[in-house]
C-alpha positions in Angstrom: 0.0 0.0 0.0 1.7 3.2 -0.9 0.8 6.2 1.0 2.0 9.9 0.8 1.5 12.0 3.5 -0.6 15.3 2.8 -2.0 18.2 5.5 -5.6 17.2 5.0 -5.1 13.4 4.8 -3.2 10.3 3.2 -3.3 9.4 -0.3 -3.7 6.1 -1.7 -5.9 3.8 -4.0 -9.8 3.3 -3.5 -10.5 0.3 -4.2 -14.2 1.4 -4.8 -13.8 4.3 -7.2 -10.2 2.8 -8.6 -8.6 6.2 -8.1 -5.6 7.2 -6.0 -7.5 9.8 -3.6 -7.1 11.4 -0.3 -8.3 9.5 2.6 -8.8 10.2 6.4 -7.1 7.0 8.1 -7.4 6.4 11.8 -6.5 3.4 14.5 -9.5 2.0 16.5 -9.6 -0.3 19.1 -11.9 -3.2 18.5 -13.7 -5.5 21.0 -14.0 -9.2 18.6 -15.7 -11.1 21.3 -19.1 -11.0 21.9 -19.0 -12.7 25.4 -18.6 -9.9 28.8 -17.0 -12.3 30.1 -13.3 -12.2 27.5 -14.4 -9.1 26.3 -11.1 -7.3 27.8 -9.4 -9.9 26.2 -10.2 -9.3 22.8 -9.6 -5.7 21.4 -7.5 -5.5 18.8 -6.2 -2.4 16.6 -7.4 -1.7 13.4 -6.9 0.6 10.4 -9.7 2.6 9.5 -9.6 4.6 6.3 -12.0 6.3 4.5 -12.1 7.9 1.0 -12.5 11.6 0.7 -14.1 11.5 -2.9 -16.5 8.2 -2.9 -16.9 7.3 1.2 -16.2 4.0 0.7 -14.6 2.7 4.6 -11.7 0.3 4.4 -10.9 -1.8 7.6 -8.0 -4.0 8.4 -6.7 -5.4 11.3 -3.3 -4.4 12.1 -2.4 -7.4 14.0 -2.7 -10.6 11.9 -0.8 -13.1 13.1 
C-alpha cells in the first residue's frame, strides 16, 4: 500500500472508485468477542480509512498473526 503524506489526509488507491484519492485514516480499538465475560481480552487495533471523494470505509486489522 503506498501512502504519501498530505495536510488534509493520506493518499492512496480506492479500491471502490479505482482512483488514488485522499483519505482520512485512523486506529481503532476493537472488542471481537461478543461474550462480557473475555471481552477485555479481545480488542485488537485496526486501520480505519476512508475515502475523501466516494466514502467508501476500508478496515484491516493491524495485527494478523
Amino acid at each position: 500500500m503506498a501512502t504519501k503524506p498530505k495536510p488534509d489526509g493520506v493518499t492512496e488507491t480506492c479500491n471502490h472508485c479505482g482512483r488514488e484519492t485522499t483519505h482520512d485514516v485512523r486506529v481503532e480499538i476493537r472488542t471481537e468477542s461478543k461474550k462480557r465475560e473475555n471481552a477485555e481480552f479481545s480488542r485488537e487495533p485496526y486501520r480505519i480509512s476512508v475515502c475523501g471523494t466516494c466514502g467508501a470505509e476500508t478496515t484491516q486489522r493491524m495485527n494478523n498473526a
